[in-house]
N, C-alpha and C positions, 0 to 999 in steps of 0.2 A: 345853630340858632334854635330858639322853643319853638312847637307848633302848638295851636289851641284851639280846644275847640267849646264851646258854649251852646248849650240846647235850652231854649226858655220851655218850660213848662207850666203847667195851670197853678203851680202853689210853688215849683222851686226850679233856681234857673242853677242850671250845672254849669260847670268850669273844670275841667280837666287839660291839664300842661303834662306833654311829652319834654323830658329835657332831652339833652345832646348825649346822655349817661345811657336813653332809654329809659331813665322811672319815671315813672308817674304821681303828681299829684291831684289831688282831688279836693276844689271846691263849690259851697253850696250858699247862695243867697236867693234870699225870699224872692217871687216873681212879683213884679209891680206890674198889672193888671194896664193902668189909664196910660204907663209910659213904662212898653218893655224896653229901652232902653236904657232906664234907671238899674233892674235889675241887672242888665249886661252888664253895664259898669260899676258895679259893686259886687259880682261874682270875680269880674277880674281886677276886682282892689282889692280881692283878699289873694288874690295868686301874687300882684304885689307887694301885696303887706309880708307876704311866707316868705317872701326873698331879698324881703327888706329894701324896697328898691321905689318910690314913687312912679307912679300909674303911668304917668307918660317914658320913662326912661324904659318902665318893662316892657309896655308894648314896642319901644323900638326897638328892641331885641328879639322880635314875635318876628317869624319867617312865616305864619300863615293863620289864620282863622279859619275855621270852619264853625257853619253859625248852622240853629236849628232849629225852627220855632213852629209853636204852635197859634201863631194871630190870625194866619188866612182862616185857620180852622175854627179860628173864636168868633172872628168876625161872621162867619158863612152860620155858626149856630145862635149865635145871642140875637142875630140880623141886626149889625149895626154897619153894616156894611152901604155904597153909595148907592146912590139912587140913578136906575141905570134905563135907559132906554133903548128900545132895539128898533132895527132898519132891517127888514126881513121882504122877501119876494110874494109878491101878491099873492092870496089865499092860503098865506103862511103861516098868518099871525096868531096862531094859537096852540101853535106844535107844541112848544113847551108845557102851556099847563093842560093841553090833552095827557101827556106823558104815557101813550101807549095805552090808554084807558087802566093805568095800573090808580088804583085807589088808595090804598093804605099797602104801607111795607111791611108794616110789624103785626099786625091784626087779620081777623076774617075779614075775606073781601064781602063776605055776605051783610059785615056788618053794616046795616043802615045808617047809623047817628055817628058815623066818624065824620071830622070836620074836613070839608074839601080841603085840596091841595091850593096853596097862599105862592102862587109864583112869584119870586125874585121881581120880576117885570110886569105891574101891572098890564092888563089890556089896553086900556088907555095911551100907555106907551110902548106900545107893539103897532109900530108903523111898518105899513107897505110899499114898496116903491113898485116899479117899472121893471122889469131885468126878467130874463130865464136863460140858465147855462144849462143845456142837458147833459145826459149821464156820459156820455160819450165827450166831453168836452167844450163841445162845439156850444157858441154863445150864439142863441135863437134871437135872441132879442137886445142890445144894446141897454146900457144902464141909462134911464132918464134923470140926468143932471138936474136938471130945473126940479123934478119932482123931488129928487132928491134932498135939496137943497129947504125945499119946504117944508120937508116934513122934519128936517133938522133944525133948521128953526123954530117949529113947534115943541119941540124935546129939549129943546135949548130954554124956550120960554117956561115951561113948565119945571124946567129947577135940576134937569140931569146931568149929573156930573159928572158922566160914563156911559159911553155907547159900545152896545153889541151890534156887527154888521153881521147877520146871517141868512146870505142867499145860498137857494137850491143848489146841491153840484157843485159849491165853489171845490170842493176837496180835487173834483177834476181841471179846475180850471179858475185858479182865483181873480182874473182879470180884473168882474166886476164888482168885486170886494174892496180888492186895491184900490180903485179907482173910487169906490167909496168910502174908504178910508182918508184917501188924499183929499177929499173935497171937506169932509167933516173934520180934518186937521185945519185946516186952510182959516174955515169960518171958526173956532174955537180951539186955536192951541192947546188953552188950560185943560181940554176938558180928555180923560182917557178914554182912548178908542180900541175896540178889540174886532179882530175880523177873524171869520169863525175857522176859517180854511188853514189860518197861521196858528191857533190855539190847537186843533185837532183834524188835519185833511185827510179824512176820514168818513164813508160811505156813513150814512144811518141820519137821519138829520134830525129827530129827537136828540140823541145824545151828543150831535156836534153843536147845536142850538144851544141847550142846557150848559154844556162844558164850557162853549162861550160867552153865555150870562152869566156863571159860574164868574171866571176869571176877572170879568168888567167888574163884576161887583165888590169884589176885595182888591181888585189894582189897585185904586186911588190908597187906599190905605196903608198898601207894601208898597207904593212908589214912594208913600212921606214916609215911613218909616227905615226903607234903605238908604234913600238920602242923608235923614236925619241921624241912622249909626256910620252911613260913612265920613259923614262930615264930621261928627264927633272923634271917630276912631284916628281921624286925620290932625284934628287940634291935637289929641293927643301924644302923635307923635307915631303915630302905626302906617310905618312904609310896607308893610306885606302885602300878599294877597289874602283877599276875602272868598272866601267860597259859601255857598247856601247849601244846604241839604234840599234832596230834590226829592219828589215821592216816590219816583220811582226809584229809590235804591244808590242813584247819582248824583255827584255836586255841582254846581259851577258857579260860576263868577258872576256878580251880581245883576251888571249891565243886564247880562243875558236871562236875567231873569223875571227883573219886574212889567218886562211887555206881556208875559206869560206866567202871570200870580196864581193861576190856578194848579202849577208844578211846585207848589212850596204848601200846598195844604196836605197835611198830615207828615213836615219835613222829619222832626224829631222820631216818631215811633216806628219811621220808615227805617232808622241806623241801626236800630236792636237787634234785629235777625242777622244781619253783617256782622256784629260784635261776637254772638253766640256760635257762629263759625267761626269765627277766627280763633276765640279762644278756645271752643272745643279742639279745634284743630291741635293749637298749641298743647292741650293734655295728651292728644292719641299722641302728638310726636313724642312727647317725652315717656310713652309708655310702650313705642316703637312699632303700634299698629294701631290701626285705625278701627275705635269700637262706637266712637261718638259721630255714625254718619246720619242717625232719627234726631230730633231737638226739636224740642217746646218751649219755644223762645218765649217769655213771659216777665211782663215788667209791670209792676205795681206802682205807679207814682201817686199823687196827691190825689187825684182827680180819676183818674181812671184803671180798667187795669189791659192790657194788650197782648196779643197771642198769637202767635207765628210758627203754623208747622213746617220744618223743614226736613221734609223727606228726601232721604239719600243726600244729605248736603246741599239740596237747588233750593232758595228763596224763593218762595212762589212770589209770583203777579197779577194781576187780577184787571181785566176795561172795563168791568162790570162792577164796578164802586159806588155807592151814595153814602154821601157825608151830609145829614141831619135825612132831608126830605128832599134833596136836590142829585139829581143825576149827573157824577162825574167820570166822563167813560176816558179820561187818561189812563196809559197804563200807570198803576199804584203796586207798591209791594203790598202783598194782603195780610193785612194787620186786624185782624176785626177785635173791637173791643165794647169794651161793659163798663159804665159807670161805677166802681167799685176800686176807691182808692181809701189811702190815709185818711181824706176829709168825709169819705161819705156817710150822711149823716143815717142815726138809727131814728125809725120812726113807726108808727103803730097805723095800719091799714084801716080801711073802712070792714075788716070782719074781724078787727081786734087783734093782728099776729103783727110780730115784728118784723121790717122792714130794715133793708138797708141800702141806701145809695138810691137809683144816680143821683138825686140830689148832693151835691158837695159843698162844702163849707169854705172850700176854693183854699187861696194867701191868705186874702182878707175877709172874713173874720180871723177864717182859720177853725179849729180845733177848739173845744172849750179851755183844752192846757194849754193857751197862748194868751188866754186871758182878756180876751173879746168878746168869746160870744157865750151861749148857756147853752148850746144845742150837744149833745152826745155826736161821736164820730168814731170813729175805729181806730184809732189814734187813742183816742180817751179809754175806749175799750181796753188796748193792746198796754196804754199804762199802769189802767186798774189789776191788768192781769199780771204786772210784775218784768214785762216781754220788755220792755223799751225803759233807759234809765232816763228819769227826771233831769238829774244835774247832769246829763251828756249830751243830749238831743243838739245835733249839729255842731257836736264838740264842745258844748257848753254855752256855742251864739245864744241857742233859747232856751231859758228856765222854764220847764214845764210844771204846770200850778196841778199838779195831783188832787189837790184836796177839790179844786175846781170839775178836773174830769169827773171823780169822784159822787159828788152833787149831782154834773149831767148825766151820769149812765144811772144813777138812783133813781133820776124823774123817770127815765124810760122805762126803769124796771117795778117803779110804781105803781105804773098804768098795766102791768102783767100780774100784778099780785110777785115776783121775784125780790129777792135781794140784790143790794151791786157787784157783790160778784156774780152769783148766776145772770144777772142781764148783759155784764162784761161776758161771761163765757157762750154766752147764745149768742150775742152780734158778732165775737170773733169766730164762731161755728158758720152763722148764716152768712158774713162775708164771703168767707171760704169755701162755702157752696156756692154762691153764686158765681164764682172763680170757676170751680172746678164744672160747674153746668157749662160755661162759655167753652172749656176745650173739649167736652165730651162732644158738644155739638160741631166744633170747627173740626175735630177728629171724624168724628160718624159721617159727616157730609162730606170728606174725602175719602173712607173708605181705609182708616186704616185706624191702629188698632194704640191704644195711646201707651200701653205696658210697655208696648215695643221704643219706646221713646226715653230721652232722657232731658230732664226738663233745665235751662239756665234760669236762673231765676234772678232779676235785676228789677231796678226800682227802688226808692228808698223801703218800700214798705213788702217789695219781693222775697228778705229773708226772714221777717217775722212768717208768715204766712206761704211758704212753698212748701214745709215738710210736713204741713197738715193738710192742705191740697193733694200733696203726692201720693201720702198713705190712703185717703179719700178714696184716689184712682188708682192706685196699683201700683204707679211709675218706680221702675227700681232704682233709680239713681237721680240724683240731686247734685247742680254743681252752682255753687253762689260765686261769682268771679270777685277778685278784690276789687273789682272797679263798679259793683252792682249798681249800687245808687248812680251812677251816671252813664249806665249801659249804652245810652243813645247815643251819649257824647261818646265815649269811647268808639261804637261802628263809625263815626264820622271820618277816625283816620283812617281804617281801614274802605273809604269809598273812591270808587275810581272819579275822576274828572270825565264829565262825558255825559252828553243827550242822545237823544231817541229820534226817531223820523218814520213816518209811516204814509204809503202810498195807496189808496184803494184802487183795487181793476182786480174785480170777481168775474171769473173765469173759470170754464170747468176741466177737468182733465186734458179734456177731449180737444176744446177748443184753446189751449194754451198757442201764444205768440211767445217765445223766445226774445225773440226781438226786443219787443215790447216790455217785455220786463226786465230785461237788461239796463233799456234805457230807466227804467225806474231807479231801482238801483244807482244807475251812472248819477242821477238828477242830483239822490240824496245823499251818494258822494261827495258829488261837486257844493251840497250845501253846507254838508259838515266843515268841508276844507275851509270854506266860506268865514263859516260862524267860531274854528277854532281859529284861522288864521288874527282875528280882531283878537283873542288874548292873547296871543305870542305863539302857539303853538303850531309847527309845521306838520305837515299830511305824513309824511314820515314818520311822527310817532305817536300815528293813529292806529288805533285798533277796531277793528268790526267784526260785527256780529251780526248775521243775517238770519231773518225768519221769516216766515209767512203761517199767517192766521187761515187754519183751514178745516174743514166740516163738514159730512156727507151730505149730498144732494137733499132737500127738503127739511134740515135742520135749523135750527134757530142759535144756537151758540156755536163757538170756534176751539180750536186746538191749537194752540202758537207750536212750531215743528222748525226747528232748527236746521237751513238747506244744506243738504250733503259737503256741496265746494260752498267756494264765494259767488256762483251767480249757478242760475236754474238753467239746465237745457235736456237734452233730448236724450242723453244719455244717463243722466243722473236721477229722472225722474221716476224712474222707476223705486227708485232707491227710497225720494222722498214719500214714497205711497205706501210701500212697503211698514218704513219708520212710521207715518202714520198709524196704520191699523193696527201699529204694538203700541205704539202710546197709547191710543185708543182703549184700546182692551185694557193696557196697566191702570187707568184710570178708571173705566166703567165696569169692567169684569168680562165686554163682550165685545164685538167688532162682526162692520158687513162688507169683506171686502167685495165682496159680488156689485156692492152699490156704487158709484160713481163720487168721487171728492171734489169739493169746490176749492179754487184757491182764493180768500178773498181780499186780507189787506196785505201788503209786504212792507217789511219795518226793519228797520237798520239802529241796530246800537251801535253806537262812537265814542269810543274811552281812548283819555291817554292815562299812561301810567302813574298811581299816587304814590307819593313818597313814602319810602317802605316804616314799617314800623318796629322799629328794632328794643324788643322788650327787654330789662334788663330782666340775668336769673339770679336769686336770691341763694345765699348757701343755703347749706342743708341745715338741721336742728344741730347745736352743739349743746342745747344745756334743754333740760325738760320740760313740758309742755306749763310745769305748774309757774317756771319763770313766765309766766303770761296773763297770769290770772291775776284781777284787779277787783275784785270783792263777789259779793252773791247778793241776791235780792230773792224776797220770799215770790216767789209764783206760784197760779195756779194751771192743771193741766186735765183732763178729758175730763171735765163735770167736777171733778173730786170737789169736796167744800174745805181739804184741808191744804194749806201753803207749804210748798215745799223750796226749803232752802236751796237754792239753784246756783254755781258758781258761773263766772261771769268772766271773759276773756277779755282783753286787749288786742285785737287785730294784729294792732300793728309791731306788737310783740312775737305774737304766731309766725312760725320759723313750719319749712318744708320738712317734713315728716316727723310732724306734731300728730298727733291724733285724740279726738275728745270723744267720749261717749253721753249720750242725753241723759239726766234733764241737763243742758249747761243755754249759754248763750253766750255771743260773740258781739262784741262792742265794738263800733267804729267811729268816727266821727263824724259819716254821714248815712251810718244804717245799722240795725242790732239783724244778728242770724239767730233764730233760737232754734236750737238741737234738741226736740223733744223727747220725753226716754220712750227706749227700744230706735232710736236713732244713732248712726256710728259716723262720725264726723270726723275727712283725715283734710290733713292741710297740703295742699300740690308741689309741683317746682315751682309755680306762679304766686302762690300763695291766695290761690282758691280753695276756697271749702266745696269737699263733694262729699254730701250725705248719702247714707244707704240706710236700709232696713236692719238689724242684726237678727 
């Protein structure tokens, strides 16, 4: 049977189908913004339409979904998210917008006239109750019901349609949580409730506070909206399973997800870096060693653009994430990114230089060549430039109005004293900076060195614009996968089934309990068993992964350290301290082992096995590269003022050990690659293009 997976994005919702052959099709429909559900099911009416098959008959023959979205993340930025009230422990109620006294994220803290921090939860509805659990477990105080009761009523009356329960300490002892969870189900069904302990039980209560207004506030809207695609996906005849993309790098099944909404924000851009190993991988095998272990996962879509270094092959992680202005300390794969996609619009600053992004121009308007709006975008740019064919754009679904871009990148280039071509070739310059600014920094602040890398480049808008970022920065090699424009969707098959669990008890070398941590472990065991047994899956073919978050005596951040065996004792630890002070050093450049280590949260990963992905391989070339070629289009290239006739490939003609030399471009039906000259473009066993310098 097919597997499918669909990732909505800020302008285009992807659909890619595994057949039972192994190939891959790829399709793309516009994202509907007010009901992404509309876009689902018109990405996968065109997978029915390719197999000529009406929408319900194909989904029944669908053995799984993997879905990937980006609304927790829309809703958490645009703030249209519910209106949420929190139940927090006496002299509590302000943790959140204290927020550590941090002021601005992006700015001088010195700056005076930045606008304070706007919390999710006004004060007004940061209520107090009765209750203290200390750190030790041990509940000092008893939760006062009645007061309880009151002050929900008050949150009730005033119009909340989501409660956060965040008392002190629950991470050691959720008693008085539950119990407060129970009582505000009782008096208000309808209304969703989050307890802070179940979202993140986790020491630090700024960021377990945060993480759990975080989730309250986009629940109610991923609870209507998984309903509302399961119920759909159900009329229409889909007996599979559904799976969600998770942030941190894992899937699972939906139940399990909409109690805990704040693991599905940033689902999509979390599959990219999993896609980029995989296929890397697939190139080292067929070249029978392994040269692709650095990668600069990087995907340009509508909206944004995202960047993922993966050193030595590990995907990094990150507990230290904010998504807009709010602190989300789940663990997240670290993706950071930059307003700078296909829609971002060109615009002239308050000292007269040109501008581009984050503003975007989203689905709807769109682009000025979609025939909506008048605004210039890098889309418009990339047309005027010759880069991107008019009558192909999504295989011909959208006629791109040239003469319209044409108009918009004039007006911008009017206010410069420019021509439209020079203000097309200066916004697709200044995009391209702004690009390659974002990995110099996520490079330099890891400490490594980005020539050493080799960049994937995915997104619909990742192969216009990778081989001019790359030369920018040095990167010797370039690999555009056939699946580019839906990179996300693609990691989706390759993601394990499987959550996370995390236990805090910080402890210092010295004073380590064996015991005690064992049981930890045993606890998040027996919950895994717990939470996979409700989908069908037996403890048997679980798999774990055990860590512990750990960091010198008087430190403020952690080191996640992978435990030698499967549990921590008296004999192994020496081992774990050792591995410490060399990750240490690989990361900082120095290390104290003379100093004392804390051990502070211990965290269990639980995967079962995903259904493997068996690609098919294409033969080799039997007839020449020029059987591929499907016309030229004049472009222009670094500054020049004169157009050079460029010929222009057919993708899906391109045959393994093809090879093209720049200027040329590569046509697909959901993304153009342009081969710029002094660029040497060969075609894989996979039928990826991997650029170099010549």
């Amino acid at each position: 049977m097919k597997q499918l997976t669909i990732d909505v994005g800020g302008t285009f919702t992807d659909c890619l189908v595994l057949e039972e052959s192994g190939q891959l099709q790829r399709f793309k429909a516009a994202t509907t913004p007010q009901d992404p559900t509309q876009g689902f099911f018109a990405a996968a009416g065109k997978a029915a339409a390719h197999y000529r098959q009406p929408l319900d008959r194909f989904l029944g023959g669908v053995e799984q979904i993997v879905h990937g979205t980006t609304l927790g993340t829309n809703i958490l930025i645009t703030e249209r998210g519910a209106k949420v009230g929190m139940l927090t422990s006496k002299g509590f109620r302000d943790i959140v917008e204290m927020r550590r006294g941090i002021r601005n994220l992006h700015g001088s803290m010195f700056d005076l006239f930045i606008d304070p921090y706007k919390p999710l939860v006004p004060r007004y509805l940061c209520q107090t109750v009765e209750e203290r659990t200390l750190y030790t477990g041990k509940v000092l105080n008893a939760l006062n019901e009645e007061e309880l009761r009151a002050k929900t009523r008050l949150l009730l009356d005033k119009g909340c349609t989501a409660v956060a329960i965040c008392f002190l300490h629950s991470y050691a002892n959720g008693e008085n949580e539950l119990k407060a969870k129970r009582i505000v189900q009782q008096m208000a069904p309808e209304v969703y409730v989050t307890a802070s302990h179940e979202i993140l039980p986790v020491w630090r209560e700024f960021e377990r506070f945060s993480t759990a207004v975080v989730s309250a506030y986009i629940g109610p809207a991923i609870t209507r909206y998984a309903a509302r695609l399961q119920g759909s996906l159900k009329q229409h005849g889909f007996s599979g399973r559904l799976l969600m993309m998770l942030a941190n790098g894992l899937v699972q099944v939906v139940d399990e997800c909409v109690d805990r909404a704040v693991y599905l924000l940033n689902s999509g851009p979390a599959a990219a870096p999993s896609a980029a190993v995989h296929l890397a991988g697939l190139h080292d095998k067929m070249v029978g060693h392994r040269i692709h272990r650095n990668l600069l996962s990087v995907d340009m879509g509508g909206t944004s653009f995202d960047v993922c270094v993966i050193n030595n092959g590990e995907i990094p992680t990150t507990t230290d994430a904010w998504v807009g202005e709010h602190r989300v300390a789940i663990k997240m794969v670290d993706v950071p990114s930059v307003g700078a996609g296909g829609g971002s619009l060109a615009w002239i600053d308050s000292l007269g230089l040109l501008s581009v992004g984050p503003q975007s121009a989203g689905a709807d308007p769109g682009p000025a060549a979609y025939g909506k709006s008048e605004e210039a975008t890098v889309t418009d740019a990339d047309l005027v430039l010759g880069y991107i064919p008019g009558d192909y754009f999504l295989g011909g679904d959208i006629q791109l109005d040239l003469k319209r871009s044409h108009e918009a990148v004039a007006r911008v280039g009017a206010q410069l004293n420019m021509s439209t071509d020079e203000s097309a070739q200066s916004i697709f310059t200044t995009i391209n900076t702004v690009m390659a600014n974002l990995i110099t920094e996520v490079c330099t602040n890891k400490g490594h060195d980005v020539r050493e890398f080799t960049m994937v480049a995915g997104g619909g808008g990742g192969g216009v614009h990778a081989a001019a970022i790359a030369r920018q920065l040095s990167i010797p090699i370039v690999i555009v996968p056939r699946v580019a424009a839906l990179m996300s969707a693609f990691g989706m098959f390759t993601m394990d089934l499987g959550l996370e669990y995390a236990r805090s008890c910080a402890r210092r070398q010295s004073q380590l309990d064996f015991a005690e941590i064992g049981a930890l472990y045993a606890d998040m065991r027996g919950q895994a068993a717990k939470d996979f047994a409700r989908i069908g899956i037996s403890e048997s073919d679980l798999s774990y992964r055990a860590t512990v978050e750990m960091r010198y005596v008087g430190q403020f951040h952690e080191v996640e350290m992978e435990l030698p065996g499967q549990e921590l004792n008296a004999e192994n630890l020496a081992t774990l301290l050792q591995n410490f002070h060399a990750k240490y050093e690989a990361m900082y450049t120095y290390s104290m082992p003379w100093r004392a280590a804390e051990l502070l949260t211990f965290r269990l990963r639980v995967t079962a096995p995903p259904r493997p992905v068996e690609m098919a391989v294409p033969a080799r070339a039997t007839a020449g590269v020029e059987a591929a070629l499907r016309g030229s289009r004049q472009c222009l290239f670094d500054g020049s003022s004169a157009r050079v006739q460029t010929p222009a490939y057919d993708w899906e003609r391109l045959e393994p050990g093809h090879s093209i030399r720049g200027p040329a471009l590569v046509d697909d039906p959901t993304t153009t690659v342009l081969v710029p000259p002094g660029f040497f473009c060969e075609v894989d066993a996979y039928r990826n293009l991997v650029m170099r310098t010549e």
